[in-house]
C-alpha distance (Angstrom), angle and dihedral (degrees) to the residues before:
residue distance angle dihedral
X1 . . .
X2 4.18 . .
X3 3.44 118.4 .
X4 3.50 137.6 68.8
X5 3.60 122.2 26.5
X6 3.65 128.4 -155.4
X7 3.69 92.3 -114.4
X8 4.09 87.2 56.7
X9 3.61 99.4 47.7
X10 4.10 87.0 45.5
X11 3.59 91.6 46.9
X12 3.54 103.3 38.8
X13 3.77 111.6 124.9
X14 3.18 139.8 -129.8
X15 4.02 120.9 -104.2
X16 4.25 133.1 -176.4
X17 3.65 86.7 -108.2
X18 3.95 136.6 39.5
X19 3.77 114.7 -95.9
X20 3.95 136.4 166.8
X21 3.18 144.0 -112.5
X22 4.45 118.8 -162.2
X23 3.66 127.1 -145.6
X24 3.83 93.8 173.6
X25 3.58 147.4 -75.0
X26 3.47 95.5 26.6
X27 3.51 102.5 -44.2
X28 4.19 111.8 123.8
X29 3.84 141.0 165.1
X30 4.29 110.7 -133.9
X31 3.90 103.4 -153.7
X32 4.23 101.2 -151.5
X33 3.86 118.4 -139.9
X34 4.24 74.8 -121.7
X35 3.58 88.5 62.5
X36 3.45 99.3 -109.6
X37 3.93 125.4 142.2
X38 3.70 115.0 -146.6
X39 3.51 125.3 -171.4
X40 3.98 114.4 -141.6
X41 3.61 136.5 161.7
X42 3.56 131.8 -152.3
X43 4.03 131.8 -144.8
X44 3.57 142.5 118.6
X45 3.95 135.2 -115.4
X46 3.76 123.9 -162.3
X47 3.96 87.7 -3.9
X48 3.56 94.0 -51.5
X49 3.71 128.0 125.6
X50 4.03 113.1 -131.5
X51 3.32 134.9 172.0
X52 3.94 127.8 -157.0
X53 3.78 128.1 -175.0
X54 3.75 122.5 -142.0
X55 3.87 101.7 -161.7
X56 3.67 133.9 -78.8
X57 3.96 133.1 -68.7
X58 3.00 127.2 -82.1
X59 4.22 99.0 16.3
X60 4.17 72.3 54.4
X61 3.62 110.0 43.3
X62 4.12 118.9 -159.2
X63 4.22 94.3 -103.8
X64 4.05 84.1 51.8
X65 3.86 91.0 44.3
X66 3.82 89.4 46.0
X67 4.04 93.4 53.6
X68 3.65 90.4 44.5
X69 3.83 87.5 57.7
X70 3.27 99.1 45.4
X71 4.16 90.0 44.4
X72 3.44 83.4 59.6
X73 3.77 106.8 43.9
X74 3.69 90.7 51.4
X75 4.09 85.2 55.6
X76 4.15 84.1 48.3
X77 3.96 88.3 61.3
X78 3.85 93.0 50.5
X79 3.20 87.6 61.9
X80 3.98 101.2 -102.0
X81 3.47 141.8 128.7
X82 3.54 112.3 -114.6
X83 3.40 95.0 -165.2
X84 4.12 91.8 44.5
X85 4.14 86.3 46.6
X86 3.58 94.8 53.1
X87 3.99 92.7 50.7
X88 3.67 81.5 46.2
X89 3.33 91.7 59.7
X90 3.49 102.9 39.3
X91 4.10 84.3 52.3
X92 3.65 94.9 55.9
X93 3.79 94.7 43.0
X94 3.57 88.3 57.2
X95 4.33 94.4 45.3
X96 4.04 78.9 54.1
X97 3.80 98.0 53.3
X98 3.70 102.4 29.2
X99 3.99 108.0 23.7
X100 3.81 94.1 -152.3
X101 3.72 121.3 154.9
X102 3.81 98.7 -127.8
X103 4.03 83.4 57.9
X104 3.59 83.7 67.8
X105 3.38 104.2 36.0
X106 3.87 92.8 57.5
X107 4.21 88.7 51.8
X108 3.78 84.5 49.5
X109 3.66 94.8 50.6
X110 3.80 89.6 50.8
X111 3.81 94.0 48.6
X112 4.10 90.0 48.2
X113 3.71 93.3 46.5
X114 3.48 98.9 59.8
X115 4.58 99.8 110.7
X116 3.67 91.2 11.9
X117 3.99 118.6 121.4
X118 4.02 112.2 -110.8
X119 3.77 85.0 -112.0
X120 4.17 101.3 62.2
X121 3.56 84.4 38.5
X122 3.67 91.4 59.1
X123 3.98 95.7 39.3
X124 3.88 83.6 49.7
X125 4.18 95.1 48.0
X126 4.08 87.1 39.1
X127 4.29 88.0 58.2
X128 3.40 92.3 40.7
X129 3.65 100.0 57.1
X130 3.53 91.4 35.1
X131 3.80 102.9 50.6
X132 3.98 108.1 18.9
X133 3.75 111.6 26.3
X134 4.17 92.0 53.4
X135 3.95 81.6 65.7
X136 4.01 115.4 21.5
X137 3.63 100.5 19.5
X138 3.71 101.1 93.8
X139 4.19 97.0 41.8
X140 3.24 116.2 104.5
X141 4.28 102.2 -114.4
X142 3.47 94.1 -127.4
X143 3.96 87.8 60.3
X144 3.81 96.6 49.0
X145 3.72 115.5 105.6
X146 3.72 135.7 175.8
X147 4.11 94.6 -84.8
X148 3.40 88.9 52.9
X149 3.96 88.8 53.6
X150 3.60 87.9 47.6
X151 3.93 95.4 46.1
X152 3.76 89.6 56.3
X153 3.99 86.9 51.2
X154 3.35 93.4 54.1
X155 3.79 96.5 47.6
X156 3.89 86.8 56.8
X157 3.75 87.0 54.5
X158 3.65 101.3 52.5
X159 4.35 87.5 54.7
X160 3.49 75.9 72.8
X161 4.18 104.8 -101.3
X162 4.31 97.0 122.1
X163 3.92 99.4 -171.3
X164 3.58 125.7 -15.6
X165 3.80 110.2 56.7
X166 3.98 89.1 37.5
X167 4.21 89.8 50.1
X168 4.35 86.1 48.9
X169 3.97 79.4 46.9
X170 3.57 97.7 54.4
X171 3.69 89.3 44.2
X172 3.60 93.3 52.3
X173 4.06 95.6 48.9
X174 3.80 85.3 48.6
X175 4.09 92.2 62.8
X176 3.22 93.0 48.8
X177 3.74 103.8 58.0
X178 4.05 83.8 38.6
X179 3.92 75.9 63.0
X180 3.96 91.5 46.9
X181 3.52 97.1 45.8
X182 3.72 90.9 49.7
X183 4.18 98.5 52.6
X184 3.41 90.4 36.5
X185 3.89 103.0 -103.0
X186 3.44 92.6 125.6
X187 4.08 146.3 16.9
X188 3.16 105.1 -132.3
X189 3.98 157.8 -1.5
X190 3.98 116.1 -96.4
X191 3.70 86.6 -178.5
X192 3.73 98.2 65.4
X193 3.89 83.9 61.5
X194 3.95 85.9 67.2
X195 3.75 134.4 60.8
X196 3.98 112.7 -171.0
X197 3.52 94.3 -123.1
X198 4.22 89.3 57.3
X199 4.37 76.3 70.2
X200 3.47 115.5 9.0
X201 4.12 125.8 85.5
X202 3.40 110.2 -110.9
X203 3.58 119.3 -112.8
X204 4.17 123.9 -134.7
X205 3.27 109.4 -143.7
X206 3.97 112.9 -118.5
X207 3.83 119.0 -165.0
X208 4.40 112.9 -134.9
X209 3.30 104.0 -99.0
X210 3.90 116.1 -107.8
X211 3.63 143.5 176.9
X212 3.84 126.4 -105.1
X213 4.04 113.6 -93.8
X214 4.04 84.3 -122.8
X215 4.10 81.3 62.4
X216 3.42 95.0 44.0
X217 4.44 98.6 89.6
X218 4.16 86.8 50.2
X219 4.01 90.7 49.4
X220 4.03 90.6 45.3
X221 3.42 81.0 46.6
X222 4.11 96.5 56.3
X223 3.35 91.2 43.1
X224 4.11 87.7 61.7
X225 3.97 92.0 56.4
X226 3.81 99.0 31.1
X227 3.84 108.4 143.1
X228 3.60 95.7 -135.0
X229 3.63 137.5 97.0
X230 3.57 116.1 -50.8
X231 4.40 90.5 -125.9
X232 3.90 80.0 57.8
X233 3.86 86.8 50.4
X234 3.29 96.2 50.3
X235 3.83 98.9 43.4
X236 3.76 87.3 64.4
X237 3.38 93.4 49.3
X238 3.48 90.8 48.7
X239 3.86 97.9 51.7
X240 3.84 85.6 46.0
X241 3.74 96.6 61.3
X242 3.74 95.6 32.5
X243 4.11 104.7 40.0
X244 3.97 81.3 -159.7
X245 4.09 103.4 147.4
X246 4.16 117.1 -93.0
X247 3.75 91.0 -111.3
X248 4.26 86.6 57.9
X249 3.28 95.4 44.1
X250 3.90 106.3 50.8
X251 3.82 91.7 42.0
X252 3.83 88.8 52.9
X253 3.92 108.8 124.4
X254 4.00 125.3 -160.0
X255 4.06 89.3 -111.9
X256 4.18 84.9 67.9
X257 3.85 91.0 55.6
X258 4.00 121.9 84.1
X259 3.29 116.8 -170.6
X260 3.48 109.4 -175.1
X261 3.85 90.9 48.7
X262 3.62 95.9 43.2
X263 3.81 97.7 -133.3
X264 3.80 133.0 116.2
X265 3.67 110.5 -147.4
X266 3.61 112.1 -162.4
X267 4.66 113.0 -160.5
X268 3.70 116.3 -124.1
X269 3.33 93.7 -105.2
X270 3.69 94.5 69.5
X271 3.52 89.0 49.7
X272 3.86 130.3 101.8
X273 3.59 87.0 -150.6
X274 3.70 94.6 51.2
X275 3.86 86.4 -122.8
X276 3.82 129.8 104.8
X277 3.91 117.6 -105.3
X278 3.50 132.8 -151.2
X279 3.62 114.5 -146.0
X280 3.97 107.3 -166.3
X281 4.10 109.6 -149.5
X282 3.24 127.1 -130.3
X283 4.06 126.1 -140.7
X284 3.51 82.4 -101.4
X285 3.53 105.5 54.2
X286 4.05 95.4 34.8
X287 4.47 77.4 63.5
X288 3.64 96.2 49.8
X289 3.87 91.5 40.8
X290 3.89 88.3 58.8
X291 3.45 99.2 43.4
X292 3.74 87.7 49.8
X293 4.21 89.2 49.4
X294 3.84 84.3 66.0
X295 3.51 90.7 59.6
X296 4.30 100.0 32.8
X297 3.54 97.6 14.0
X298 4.12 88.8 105.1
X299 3.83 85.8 65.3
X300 4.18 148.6 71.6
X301 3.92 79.6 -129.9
X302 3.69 122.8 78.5
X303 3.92 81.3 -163.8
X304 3.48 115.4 25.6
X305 3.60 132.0 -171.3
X306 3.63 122.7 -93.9
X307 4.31 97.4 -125.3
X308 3.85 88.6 20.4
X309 3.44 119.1 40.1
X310 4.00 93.3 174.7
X311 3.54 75.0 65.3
X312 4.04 131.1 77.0
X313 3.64 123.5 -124.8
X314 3.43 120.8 -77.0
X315 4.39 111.7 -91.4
X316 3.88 82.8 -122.6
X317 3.54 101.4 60.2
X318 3.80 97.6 77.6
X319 4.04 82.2 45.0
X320 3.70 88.7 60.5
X321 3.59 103.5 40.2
X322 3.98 79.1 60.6
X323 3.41 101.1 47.1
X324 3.94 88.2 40.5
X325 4.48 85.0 54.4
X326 4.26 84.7 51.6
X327 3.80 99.2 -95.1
X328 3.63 101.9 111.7
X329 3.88 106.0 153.5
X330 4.01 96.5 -3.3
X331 4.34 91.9 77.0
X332 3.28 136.6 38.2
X333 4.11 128.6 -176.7
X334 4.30 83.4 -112.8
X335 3.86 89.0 50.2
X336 3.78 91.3 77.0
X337 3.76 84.5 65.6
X338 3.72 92.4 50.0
X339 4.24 83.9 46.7
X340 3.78 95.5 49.3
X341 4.07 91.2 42.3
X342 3.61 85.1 51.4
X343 4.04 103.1 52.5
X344 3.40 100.8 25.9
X345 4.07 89.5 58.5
X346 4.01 88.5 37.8
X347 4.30 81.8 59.8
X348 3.44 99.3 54.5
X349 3.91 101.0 -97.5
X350 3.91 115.1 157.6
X351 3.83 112.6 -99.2
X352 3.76 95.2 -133.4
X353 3.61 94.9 51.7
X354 4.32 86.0 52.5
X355 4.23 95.6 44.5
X356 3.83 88.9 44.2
X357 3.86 90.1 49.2
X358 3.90 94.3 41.6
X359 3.65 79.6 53.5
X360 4.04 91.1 -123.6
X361 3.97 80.2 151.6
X362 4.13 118.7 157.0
X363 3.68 120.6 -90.7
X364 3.80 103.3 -126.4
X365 3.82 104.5 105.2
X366 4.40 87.8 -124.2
X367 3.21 102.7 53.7
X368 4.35 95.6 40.7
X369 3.74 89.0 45.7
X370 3.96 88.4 58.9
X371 3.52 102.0 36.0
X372 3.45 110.0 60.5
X373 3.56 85.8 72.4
X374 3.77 92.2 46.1
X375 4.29 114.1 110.7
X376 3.89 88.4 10.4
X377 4.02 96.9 150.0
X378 3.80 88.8 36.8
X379 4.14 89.0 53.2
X380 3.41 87.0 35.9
X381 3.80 82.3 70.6
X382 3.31 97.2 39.8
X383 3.98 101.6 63.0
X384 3.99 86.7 41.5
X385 3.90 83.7 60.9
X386 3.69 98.6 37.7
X387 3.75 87.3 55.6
X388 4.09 88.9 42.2
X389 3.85 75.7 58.1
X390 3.61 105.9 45.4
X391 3.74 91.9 53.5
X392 3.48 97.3 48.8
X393 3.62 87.4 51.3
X394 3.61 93.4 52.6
X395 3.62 95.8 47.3
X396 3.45 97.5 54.8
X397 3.79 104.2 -112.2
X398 3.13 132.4 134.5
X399 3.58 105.2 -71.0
X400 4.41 104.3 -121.4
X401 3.68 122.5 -138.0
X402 4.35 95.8 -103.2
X403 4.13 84.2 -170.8
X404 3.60 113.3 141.6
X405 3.82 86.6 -140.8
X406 4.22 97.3 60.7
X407 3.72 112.7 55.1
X408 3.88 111.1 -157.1
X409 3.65 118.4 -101.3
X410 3.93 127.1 -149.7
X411 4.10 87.5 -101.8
X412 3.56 96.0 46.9
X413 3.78 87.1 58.6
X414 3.55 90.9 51.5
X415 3.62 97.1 43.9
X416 3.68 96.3 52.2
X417 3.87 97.7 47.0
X418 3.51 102.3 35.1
X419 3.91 96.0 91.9
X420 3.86 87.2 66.6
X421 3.58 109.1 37.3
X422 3.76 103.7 -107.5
């Protein structure tokens, strides 16, 4: 291989700044101001640049750097990580010397992660650490049995969370012995001595609150003169038009929106589902999205927060602009997907096309991948008429029938704006 030489890496001297000297395909010596000599290597996997370090000269000498490299690049045409393999490694050299259950947790978390987005990963790693490690992490895995599983659900109970974060918990602890059990780091599964209800509170279920359809023109109607911002204003018109849930909507970011397609396509991530959603937009909605770019259009955010616009708005601000308007506990952002589930089924709309647009899609990662797709030109009809309806509501007119089932006539037309001079 030309290159370096011995000679150069011994006699390489020392500058004010770091600088490098190249051997070849990506292979490099970085000469510190400190004097150190640090072997590193450069590539990229998937598309994205890494850079691992192979120890530093002379403990590492430039035939043991050179083997290392080429150990690693032949692992890089496998299709591996290096860098991933040799944490992998260093993991399950640890789980064979020490046994612990964080050992195993951290080779789990790199198996799971593989296809996940960097931001579930880190909302997975960040409950992890928070909820499971504090308590299990330092038992050896072989020790752990199911009191200890349910000690560690208890202790996330008494911070104050009763069901829902300790259930995910529970879940999560499960996967990972499945994962022990599997590679032989443990014998069994503790957590398939436990069902959550054996120690969680049941929960009744309680529906959002929401008004009555026959209320629904005089709250469309409030929303129009509310006295509050006009990015509140237009987040209830929004989640009118759209029925997407409150969470969805305030998250939404100007790179989801397309304009010239009319369609709002929301990432998987963002979904309850865990499948991405395509929100068709209405004439309405495309007008009140471009008024509202004026305002937002500067940020990621559609709605930003007030002290943090990198930030959305806060989940209570639609809450308040409600209660503010007179409908504290009687609406709810979510209730304008109850409203729209009600009247567009009372018209005569096809249930599909409704569940698919509610985005009440199945869980298995096939069939959500394909349906959010599924009935597009039929929902794109849909949220045209919805909108059709919501304005007509709002305006006071007689409210026409937008089922698919009873085309409008010339007298309907008449009949329905005649009260207001149209």
């Amino acid at each position: 291989m030309d290159g370096l030489t011995d000679t150069k890496v011994r006699t390489a001297k020392i500058q004010d700044k770091p600088y490098t000297l190249f051997d070849g395909h990506g292979l490099h010596l970085q000469i510190q101001p400190t004097g150190g000599k640090l072997w590193r290597w450069k590539y990229r996997f998937q598309g994205a640049p890494r850079l691992m370090s192979f120890g530093a000269y002379p403990a590492v000498t430039l035939v043991q750097a050179r083997e290392l490299h080429i150990a690693a690049r032949r692992l890089l045409a496998s299709g591996t990580d290096p860098m991933a393999q040799r944490k992998a490694d260093k993991t399950a050299k640890q789980v064979e010397t020490e046994g612990l259950f964080e050992s195993v947790a951290r080779l789990w978390l790199e198996h799971w992660r593989e296809g996940k987005t960097e931001r579930t990963a880190g909302y997975v790693v960040r409950r992890l650490e928070a909820n499971i490690l504090p308590t299990l992490g330092a038992r050896p895995i072989m020790e752990i049995e199911a009191p200890d599983i349910v000690a560690m659900t208890r202790a996330i109970q008494i911070r104050g969370n009763k069901r829902e974060m300790p259930k995910r918990m529970l879940g999560m602890t499960g996967q990972i012995f499945r994962y022990a059990v599997a590679h032989g780091y443990a014998k069994r599964n503790p957590v398939a001595d436990i069902k959550p209800s054996d120690i969680l509170p049941s929960v009744r279920h309680v529906n959002y609150a929401r008004v009555d359809a026959r209320e629904l023109p005089q709250l469309l109607r409030a929303i129009e003169v509310d006295r509050g911002t006009p990015v509140t204003r237009f987040a209830l018109k929004l989640i009118a038009m759209t029925f997407v849930r409150t969470s969805e909507l305030i998250q939404a970011r100007w790179s989801e929106i397309n304009f010239e397609e009319r369609r709002w396509d929301i990432p998987a991530e963002r979904m309850k589902m865990g499948a991405p959603h395509i929100v068709p937009l209405a004439r309405q909605a495309v007008e009140v999205l471009e008024m509202l770019h004026d305002l937002t259009g500067e940020y990621e955010l559609l709605f930003p927060g007030d002290r943090k616009p990198e930030k959305p708005m806060s989940n209570n601000t639609i809450l308040k602009a409600l209660e503010r308007m007179g409908y504290k506990g009687r609406m709810t952002g979510h209730g304008f997907r109850g409203i729209a589930s009600t009247i567009l089924h009372e018209k005569g709309y096809n249930h599909d096309h409704i569940e698919v647009q509610l985005a009440h899609g199945p869980r298995d990662a096939v069939s959500a991948a394909y349906n959010h797709a599924k009935y597009l030109e039929q929902r794109t009809k849909l949220m045209q008429d919805w909108a059709d309806y919501l304005e007509q509501a709002q305006r006071g007119a007689k409210v026409l029938s937008i089922s698919t089932q009873m085309p409008l006539t010339h007298k309907t037309v008449i009949e329905a704006y005649g009260q207001v001079g149209i």
